[in-house]
mmCIF file of the N, C-alpha and C atoms, coordinates in Angstrom:
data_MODEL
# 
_entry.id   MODEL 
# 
loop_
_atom_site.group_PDB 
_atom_site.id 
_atom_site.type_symbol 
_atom_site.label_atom_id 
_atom_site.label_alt_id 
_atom_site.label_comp_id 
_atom_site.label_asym_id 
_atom_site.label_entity_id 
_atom_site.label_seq_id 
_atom_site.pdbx_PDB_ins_code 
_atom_site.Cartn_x 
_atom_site.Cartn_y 
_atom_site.Cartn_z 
_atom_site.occupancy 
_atom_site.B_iso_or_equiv 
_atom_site.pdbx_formal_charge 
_atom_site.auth_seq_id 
_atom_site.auth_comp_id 
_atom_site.auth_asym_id 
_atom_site.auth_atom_id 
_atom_site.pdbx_PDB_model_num 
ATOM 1   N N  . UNK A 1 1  ? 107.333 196.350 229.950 1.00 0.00 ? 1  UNK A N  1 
ATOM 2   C CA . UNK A 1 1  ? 106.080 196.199 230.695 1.00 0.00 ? 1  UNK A CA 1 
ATOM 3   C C  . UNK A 1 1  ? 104.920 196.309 229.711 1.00 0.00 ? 1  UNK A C  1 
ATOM 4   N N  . UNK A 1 2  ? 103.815 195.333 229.689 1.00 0.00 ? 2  UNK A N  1 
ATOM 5   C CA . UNK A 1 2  ? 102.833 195.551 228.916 1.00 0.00 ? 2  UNK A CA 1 
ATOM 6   C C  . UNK A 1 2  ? 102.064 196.649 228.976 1.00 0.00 ? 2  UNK A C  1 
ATOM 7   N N  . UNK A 1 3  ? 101.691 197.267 227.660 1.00 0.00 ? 3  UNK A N  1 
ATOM 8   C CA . UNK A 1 3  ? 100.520 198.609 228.349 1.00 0.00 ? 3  UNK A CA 1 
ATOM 9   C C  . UNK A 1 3  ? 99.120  197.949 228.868 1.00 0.00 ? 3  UNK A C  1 
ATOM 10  N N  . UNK A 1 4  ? 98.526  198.932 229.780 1.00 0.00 ? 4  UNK A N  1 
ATOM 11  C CA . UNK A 1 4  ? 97.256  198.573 230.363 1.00 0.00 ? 4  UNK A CA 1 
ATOM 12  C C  . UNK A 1 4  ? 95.990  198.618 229.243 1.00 0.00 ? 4  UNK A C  1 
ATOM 13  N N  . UNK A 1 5  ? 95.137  197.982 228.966 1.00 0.00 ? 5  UNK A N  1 
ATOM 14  C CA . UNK A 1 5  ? 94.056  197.932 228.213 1.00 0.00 ? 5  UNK A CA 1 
ATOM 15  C C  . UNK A 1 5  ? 93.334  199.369 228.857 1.00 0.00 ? 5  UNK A C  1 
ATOM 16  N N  . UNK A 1 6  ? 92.998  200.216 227.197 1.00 0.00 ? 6  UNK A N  1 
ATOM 17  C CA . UNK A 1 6  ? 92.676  201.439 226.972 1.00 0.00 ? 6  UNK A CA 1 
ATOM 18  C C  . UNK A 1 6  ? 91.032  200.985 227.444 1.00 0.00 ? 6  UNK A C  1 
ATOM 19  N N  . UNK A 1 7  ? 89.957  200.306 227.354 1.00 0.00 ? 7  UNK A N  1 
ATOM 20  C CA . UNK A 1 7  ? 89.107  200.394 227.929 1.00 0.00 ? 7  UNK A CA 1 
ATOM 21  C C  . UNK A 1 7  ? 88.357  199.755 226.720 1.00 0.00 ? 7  UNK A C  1 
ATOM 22  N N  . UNK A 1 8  ? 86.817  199.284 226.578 1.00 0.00 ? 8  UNK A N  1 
ATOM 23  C CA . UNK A 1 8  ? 85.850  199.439 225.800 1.00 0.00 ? 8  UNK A CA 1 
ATOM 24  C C  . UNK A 1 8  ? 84.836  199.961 226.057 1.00 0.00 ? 8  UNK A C  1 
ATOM 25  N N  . UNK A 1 9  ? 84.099  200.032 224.992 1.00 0.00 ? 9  UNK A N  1 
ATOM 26  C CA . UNK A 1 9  ? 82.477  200.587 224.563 1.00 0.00 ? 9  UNK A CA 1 
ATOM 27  C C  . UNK A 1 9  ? 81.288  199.316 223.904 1.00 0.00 ? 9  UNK A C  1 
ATOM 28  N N  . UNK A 1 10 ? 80.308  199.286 225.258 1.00 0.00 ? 10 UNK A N  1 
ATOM 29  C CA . UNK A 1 10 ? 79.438  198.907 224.545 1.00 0.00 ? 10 UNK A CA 1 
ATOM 30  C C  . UNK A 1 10 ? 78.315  199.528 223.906 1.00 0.00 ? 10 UNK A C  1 
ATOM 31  N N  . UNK A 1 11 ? 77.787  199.293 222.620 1.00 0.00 ? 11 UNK A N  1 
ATOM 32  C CA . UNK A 1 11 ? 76.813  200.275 221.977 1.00 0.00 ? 11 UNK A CA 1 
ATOM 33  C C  . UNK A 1 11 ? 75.393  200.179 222.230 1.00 0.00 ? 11 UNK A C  1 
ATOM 34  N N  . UNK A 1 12 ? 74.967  200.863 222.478 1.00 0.00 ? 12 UNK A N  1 
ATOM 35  C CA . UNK A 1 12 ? 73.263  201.065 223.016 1.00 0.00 ? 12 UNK A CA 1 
ATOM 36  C C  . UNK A 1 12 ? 72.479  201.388 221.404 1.00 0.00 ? 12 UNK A C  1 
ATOM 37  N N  . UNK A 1 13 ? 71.518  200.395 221.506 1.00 0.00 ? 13 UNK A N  1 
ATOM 38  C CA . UNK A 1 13 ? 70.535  200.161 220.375 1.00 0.00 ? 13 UNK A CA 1 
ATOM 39  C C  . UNK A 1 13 ? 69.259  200.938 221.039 1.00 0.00 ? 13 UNK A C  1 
ATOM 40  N N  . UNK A 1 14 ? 68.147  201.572 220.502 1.00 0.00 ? 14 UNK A N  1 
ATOM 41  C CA . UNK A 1 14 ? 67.183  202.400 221.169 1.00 0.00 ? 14 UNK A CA 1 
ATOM 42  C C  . UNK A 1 14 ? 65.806  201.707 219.972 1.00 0.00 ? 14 UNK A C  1 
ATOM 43  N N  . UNK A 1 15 ? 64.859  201.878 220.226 1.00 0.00 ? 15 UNK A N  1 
ATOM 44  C CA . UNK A 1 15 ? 63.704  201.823 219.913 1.00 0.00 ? 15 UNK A CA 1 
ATOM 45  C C  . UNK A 1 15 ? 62.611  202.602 220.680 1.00 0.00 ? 15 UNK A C  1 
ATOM 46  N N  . UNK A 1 16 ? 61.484  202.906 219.527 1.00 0.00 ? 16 UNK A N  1 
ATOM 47  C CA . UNK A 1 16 ? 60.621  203.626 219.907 1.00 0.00 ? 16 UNK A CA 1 
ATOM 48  C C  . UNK A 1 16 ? 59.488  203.280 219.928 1.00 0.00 ? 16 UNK A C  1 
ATOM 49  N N  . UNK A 1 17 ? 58.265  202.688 221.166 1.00 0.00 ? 17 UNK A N  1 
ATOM 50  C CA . UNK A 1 17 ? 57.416  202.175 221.250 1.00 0.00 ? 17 UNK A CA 1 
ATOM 51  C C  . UNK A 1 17 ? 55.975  202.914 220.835 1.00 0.00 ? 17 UNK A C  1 
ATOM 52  N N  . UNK A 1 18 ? 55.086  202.322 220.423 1.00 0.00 ? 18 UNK A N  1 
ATOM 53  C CA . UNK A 1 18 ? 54.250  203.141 220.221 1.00 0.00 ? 18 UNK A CA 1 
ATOM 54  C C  . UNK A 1 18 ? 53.731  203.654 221.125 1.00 0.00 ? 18 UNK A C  1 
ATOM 55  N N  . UNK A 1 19 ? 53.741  203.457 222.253 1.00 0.00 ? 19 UNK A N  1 
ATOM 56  C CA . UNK A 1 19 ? 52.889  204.305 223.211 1.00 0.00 ? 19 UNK A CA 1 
ATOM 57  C C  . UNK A 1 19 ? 53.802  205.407 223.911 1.00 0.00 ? 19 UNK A C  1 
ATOM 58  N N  . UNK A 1 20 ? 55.259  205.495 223.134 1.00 0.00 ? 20 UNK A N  1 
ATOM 59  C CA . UNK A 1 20 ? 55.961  206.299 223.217 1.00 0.00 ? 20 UNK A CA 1 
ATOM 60  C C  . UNK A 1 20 ? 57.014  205.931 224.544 1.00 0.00 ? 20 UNK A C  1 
ATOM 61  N N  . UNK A 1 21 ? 57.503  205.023 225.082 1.00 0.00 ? 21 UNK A N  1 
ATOM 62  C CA . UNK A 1 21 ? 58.110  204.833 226.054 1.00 0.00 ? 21 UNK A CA 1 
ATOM 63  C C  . UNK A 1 21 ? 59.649  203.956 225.098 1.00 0.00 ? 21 UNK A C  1 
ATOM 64  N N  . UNK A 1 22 ? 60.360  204.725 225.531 1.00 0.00 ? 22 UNK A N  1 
ATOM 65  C CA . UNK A 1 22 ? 61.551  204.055 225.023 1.00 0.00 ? 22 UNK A CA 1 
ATOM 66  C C  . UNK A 1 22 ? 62.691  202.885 225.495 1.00 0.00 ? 22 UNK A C  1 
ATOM 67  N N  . UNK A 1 23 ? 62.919  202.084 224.621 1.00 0.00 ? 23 UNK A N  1 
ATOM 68  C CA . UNK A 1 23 ? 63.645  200.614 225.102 1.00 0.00 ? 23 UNK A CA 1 
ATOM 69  C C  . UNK A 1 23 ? 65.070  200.494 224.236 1.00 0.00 ? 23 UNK A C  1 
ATOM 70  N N  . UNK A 1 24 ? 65.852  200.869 225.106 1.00 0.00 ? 24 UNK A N  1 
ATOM 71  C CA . UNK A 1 24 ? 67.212  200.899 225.037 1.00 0.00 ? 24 UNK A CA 1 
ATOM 72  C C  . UNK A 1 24 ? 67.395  199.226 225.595 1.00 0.00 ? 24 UNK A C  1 
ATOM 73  N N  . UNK A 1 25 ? 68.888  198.896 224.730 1.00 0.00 ? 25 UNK A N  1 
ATOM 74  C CA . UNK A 1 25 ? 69.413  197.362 224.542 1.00 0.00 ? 25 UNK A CA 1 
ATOM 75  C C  . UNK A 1 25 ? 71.087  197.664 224.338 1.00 0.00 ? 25 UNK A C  1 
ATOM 76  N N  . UNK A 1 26 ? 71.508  196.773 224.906 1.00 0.00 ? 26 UNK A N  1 
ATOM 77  C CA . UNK A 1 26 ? 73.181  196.060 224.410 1.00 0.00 ? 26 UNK A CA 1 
ATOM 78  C C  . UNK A 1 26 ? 72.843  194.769 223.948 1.00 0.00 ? 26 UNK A C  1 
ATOM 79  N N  . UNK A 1 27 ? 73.069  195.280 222.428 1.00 0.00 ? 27 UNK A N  1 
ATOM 80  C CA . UNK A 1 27 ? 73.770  193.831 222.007 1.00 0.00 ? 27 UNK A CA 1 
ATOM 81  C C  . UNK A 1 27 ? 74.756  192.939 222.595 1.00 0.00 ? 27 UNK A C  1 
ATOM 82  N N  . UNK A 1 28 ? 75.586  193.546 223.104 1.00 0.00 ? 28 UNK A N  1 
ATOM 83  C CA . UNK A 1 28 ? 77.111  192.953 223.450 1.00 0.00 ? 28 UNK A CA 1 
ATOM 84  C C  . UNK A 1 28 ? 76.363  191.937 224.748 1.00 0.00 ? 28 UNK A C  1 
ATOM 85  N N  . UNK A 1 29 ? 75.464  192.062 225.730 1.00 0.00 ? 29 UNK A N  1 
ATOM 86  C CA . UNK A 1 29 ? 75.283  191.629 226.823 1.00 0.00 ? 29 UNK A CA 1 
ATOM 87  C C  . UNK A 1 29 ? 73.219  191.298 226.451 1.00 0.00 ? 29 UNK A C  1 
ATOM 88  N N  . UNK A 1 30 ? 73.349  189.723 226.148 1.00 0.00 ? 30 UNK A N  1 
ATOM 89  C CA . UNK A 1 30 ? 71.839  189.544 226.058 1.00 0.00 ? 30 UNK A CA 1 
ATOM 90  C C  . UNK A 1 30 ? 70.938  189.398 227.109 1.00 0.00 ? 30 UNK A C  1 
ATOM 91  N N  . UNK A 1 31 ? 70.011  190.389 227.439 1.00 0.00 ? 31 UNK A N  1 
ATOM 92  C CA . UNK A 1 31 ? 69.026  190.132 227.848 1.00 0.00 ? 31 UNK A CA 1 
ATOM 93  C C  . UNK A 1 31 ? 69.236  191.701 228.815 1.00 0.00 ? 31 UNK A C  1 
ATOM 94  N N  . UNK A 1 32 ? 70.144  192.372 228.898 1.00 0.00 ? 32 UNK A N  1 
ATOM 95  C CA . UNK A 1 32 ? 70.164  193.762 229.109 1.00 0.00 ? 32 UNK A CA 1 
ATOM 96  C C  . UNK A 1 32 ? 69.638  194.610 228.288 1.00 0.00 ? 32 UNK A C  1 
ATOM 97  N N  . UNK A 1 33 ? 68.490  194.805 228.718 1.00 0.00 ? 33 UNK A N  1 
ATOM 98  C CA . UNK A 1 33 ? 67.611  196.070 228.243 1.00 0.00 ? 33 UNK A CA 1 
ATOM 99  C C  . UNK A 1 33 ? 66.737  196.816 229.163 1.00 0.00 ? 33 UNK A C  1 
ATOM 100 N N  . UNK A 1 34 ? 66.285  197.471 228.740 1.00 0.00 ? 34 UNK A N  1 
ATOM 101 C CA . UNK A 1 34 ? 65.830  198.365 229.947 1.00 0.00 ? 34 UNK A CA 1 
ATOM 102 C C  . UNK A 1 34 ? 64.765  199.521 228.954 1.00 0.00 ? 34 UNK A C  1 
ATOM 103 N N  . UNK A 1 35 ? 63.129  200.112 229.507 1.00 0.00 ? 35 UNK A N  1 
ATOM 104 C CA . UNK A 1 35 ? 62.615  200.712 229.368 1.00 0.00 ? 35 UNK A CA 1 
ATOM 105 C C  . UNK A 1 35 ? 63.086  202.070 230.024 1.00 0.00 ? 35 UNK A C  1 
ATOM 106 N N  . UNK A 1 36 ? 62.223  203.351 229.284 1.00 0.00 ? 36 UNK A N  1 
ATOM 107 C CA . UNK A 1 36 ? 62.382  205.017 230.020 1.00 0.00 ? 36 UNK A CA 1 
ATOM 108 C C  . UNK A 1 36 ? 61.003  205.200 229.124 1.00 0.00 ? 36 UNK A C  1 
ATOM 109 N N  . UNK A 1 37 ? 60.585  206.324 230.318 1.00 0.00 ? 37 UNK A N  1 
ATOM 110 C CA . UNK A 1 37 ? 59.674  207.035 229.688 1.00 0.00 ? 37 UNK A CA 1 
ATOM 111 C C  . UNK A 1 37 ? 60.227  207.937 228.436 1.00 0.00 ? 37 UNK A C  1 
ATOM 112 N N  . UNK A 1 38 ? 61.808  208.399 229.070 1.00 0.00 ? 38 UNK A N  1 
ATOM 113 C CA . UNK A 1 38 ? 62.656  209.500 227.995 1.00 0.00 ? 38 UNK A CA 1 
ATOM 114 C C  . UNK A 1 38 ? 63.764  208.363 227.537 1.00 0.00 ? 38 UNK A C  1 
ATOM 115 N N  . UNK A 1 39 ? 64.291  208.657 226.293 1.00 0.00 ? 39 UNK A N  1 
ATOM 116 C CA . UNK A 1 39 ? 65.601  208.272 225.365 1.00 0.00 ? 39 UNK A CA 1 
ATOM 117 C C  . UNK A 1 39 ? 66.598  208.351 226.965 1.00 0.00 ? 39 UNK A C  1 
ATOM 118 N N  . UNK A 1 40 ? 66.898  209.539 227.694 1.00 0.00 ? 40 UNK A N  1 
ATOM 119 C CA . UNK A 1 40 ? 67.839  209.705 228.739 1.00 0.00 ? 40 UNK A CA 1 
ATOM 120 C C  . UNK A 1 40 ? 67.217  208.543 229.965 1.00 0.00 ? 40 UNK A C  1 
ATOM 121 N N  . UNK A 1 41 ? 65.858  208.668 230.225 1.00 0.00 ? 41 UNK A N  1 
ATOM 122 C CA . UNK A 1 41 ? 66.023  207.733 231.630 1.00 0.00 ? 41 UNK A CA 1 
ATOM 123 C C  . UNK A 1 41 ? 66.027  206.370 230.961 1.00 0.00 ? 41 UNK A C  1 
ATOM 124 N N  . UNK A 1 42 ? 65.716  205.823 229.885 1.00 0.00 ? 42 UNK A N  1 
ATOM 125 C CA . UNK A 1 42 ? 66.419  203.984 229.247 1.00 0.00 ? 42 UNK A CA 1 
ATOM 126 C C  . UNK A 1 42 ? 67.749  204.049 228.978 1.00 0.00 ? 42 UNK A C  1 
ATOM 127 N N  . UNK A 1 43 ? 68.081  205.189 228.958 1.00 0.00 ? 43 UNK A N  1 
ATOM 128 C CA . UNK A 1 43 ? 69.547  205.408 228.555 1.00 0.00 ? 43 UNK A CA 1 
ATOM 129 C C  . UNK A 1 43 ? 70.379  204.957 229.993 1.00 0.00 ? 43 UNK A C  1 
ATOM 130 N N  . UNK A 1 44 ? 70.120  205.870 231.281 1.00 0.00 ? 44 UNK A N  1 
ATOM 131 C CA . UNK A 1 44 ? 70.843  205.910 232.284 1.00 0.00 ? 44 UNK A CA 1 
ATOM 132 C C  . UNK A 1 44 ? 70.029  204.229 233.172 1.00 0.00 ? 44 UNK A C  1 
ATOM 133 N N  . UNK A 1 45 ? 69.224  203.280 233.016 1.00 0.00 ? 45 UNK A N  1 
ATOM 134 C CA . UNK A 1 45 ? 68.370  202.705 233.091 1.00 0.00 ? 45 UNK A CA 1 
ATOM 135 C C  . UNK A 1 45 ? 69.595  201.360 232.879 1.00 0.00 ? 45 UNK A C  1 
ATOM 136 N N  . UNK A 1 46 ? 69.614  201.338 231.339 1.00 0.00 ? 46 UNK A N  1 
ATOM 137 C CA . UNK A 1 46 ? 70.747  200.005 230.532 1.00 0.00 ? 46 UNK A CA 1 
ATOM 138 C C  . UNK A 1 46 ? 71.699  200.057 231.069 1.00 0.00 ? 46 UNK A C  1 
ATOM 139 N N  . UNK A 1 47 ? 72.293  201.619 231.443 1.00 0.00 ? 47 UNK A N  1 
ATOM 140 C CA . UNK A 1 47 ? 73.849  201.816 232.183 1.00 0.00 ? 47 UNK A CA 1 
ATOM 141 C C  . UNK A 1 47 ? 73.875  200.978 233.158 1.00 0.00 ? 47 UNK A C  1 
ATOM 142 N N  . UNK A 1 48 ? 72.925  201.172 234.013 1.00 0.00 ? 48 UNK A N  1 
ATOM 143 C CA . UNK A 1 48 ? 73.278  200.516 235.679 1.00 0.00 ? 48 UNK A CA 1 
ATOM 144 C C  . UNK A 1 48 ? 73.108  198.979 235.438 1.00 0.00 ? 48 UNK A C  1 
ATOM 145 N N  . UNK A 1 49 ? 72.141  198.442 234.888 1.00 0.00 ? 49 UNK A N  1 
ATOM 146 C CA . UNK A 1 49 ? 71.625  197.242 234.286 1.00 0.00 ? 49 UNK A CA 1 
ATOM 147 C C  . UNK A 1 49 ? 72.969  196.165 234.100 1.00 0.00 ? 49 UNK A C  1 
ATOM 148 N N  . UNK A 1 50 ? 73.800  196.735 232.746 1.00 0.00 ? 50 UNK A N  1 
ATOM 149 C CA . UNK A 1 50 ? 74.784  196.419 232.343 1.00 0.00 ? 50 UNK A CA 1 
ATOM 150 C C  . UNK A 1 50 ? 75.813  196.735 233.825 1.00 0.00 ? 50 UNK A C  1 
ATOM 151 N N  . UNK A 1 51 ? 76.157  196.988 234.047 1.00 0.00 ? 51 UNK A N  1 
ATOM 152 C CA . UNK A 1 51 ? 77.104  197.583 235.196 1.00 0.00 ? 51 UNK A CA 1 
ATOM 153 C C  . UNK A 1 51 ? 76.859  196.618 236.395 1.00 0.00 ? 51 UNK A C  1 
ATOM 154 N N  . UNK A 1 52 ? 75.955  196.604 236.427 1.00 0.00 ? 52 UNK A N  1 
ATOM 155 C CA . UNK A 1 52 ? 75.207  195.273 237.851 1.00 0.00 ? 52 UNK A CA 1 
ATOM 156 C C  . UNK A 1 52 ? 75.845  193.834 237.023 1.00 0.00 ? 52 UNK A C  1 
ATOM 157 N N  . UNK A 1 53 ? 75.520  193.698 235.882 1.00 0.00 ? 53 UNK A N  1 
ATOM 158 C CA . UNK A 1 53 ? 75.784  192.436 235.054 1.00 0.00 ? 53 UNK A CA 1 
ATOM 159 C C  . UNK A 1 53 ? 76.829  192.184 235.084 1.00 0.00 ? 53 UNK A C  1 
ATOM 160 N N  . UNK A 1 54 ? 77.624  193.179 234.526 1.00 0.00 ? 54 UNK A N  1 
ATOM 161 C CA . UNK A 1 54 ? 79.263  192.883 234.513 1.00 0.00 ? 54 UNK A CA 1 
ATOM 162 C C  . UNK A 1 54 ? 80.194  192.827 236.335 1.00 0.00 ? 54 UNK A C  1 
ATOM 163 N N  . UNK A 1 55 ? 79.089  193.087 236.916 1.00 0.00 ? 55 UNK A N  1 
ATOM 164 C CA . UNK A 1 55 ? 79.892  193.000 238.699 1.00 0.00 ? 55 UNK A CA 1 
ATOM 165 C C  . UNK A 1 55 ? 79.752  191.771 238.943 1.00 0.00 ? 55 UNK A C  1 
ATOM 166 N N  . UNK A 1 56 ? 78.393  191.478 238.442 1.00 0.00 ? 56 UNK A N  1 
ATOM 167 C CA . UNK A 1 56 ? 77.976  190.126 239.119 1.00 0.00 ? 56 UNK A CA 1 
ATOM 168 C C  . UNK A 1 56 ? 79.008  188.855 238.495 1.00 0.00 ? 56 UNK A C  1 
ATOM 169 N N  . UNK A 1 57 ? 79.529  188.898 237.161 1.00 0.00 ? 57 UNK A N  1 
ATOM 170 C CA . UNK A 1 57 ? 80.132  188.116 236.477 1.00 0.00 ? 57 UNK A CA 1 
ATOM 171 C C  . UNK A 1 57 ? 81.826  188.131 237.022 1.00 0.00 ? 57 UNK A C  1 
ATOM 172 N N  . UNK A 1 58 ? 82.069  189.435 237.161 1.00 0.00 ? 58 UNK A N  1 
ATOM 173 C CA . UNK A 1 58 ? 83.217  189.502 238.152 1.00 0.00 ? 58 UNK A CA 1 
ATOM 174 C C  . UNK A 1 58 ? 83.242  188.891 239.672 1.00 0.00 ? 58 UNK A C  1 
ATOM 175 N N  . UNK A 1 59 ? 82.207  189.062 240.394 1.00 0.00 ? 59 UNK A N  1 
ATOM 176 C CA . UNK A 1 59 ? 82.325  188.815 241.566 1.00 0.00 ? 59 UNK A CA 1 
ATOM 177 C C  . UNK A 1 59 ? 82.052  187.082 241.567 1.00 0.00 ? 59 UNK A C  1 
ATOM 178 N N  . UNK A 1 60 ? 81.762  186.253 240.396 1.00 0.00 ? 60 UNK A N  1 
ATOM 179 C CA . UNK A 1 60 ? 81.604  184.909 240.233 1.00 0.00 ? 60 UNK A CA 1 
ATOM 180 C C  . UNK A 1 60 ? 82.872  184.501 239.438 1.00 0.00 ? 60 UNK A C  1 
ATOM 181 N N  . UNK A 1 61 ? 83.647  185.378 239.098 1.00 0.00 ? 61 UNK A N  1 
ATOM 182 C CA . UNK A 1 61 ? 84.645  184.763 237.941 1.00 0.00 ? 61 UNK A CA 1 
ATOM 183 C C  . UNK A 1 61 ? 84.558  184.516 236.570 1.00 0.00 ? 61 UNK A C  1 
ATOM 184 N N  . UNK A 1 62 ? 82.792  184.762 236.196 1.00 0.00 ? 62 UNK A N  1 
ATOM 185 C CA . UNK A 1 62 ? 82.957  184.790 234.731 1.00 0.00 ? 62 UNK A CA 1 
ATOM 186 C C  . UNK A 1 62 ? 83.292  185.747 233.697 1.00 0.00 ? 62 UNK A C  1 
ATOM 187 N N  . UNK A 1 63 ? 83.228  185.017 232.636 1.00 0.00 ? 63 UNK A N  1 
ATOM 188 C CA . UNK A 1 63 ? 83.751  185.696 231.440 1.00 0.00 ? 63 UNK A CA 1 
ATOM 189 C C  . UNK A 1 63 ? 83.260  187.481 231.326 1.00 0.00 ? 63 UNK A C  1 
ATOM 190 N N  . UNK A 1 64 ? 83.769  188.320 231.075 1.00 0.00 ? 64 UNK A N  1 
ATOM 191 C CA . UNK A 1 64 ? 83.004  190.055 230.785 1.00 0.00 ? 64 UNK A CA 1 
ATOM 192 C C  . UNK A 1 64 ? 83.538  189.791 229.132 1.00 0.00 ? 64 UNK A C  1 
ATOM 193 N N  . UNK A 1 65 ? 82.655  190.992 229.118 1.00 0.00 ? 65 UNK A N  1 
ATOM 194 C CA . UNK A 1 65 ? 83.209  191.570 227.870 1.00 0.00 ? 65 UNK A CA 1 
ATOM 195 C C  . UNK A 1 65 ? 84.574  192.853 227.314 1.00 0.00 ? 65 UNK A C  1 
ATOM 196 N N  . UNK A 1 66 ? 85.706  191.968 227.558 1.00 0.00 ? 66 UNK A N  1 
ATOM 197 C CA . UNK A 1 66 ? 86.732  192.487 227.366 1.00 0.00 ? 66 UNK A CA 1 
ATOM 198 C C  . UNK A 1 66 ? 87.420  193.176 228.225 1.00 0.00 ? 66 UNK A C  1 
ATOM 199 N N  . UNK A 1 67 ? 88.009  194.430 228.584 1.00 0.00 ? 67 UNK A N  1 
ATOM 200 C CA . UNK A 1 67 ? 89.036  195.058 229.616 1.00 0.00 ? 67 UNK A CA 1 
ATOM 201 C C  . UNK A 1 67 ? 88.347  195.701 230.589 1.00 0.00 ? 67 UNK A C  1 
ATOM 202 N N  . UNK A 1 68 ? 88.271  195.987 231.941 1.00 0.00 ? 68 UNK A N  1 
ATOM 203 C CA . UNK A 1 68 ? 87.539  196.773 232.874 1.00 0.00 ? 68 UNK A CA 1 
ATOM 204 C C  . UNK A 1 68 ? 86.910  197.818 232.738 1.00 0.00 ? 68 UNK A C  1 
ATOM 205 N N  . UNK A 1 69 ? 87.421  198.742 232.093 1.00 0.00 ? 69 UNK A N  1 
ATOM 206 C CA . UNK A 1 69 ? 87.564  200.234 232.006 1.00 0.00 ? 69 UNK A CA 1 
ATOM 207 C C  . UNK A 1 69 ? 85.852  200.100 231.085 1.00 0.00 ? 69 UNK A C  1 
ATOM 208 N N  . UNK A 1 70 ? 85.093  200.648 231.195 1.00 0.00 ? 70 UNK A N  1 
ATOM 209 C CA . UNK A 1 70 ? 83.953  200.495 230.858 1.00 0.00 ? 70 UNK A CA 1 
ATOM 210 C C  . UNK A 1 70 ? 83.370  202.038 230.205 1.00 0.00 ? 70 UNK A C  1 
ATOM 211 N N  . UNK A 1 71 ? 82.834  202.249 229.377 1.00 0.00 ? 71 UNK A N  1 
ATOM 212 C CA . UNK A 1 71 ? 81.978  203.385 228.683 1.00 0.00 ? 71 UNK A CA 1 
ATOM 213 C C  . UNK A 1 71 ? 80.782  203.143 227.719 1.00 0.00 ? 71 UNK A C  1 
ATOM 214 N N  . UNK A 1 72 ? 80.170  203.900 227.580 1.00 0.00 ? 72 UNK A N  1 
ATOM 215 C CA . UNK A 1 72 ? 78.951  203.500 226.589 1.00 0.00 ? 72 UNK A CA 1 
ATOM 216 C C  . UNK A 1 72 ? 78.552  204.798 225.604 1.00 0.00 ? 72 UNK A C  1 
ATOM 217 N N  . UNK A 1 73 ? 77.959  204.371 224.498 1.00 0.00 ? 73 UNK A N  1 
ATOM 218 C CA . UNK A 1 73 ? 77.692  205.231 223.420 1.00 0.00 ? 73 UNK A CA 1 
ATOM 219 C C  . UNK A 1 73 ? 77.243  204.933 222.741 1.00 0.00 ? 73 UNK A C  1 
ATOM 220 N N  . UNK A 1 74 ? 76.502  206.032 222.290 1.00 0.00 ? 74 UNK A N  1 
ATOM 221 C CA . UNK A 1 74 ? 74.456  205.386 221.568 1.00 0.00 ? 74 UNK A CA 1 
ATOM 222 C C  . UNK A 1 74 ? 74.836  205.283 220.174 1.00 0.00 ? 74 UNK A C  1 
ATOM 223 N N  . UNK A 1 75 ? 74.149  204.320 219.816 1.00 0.00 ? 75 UNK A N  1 
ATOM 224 C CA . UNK A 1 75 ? 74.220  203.677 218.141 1.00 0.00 ? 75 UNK A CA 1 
ATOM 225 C C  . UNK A 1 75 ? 72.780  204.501 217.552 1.00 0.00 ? 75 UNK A C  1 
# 
């Protein structure tokens, strides 16, 4: 029996604006990004973002990025 795919990680890119509001990004998925006033609310912000993206591509049949099992972790 084949094993089940262990899961991936996409990596969160951060920047710091000058007026101090922070803009978290996935490379892996273009055009997912997302502002926070804090590093944590662009952080939890990209999560759902990405997460909506990858449903919507499922619930149409397209392509994701790689195995279901989904996690994230800051670059």
């Amino acid at each position: 029996m084949p094993k089940a795919p262990t899961g991936f990680s996409l990596a969160i890119e951060y920047h710091r604006e000058v007026d101090g509001r922070w803009l978290a990004d996935i490379p892996a998925l273009p055009g997912v990004a997302t502002y926070g006033r804090s590093r944590k609310q662009a952080t939890a912000a990209v999560q759902a973002l990405a997460l909506r993206l990858i449903a919507g591509r499922l619930e149409h049949g397209e392509a994701v990025p790689g195995p279901m099992k989904v996690s994230f972790i800051a670059a």
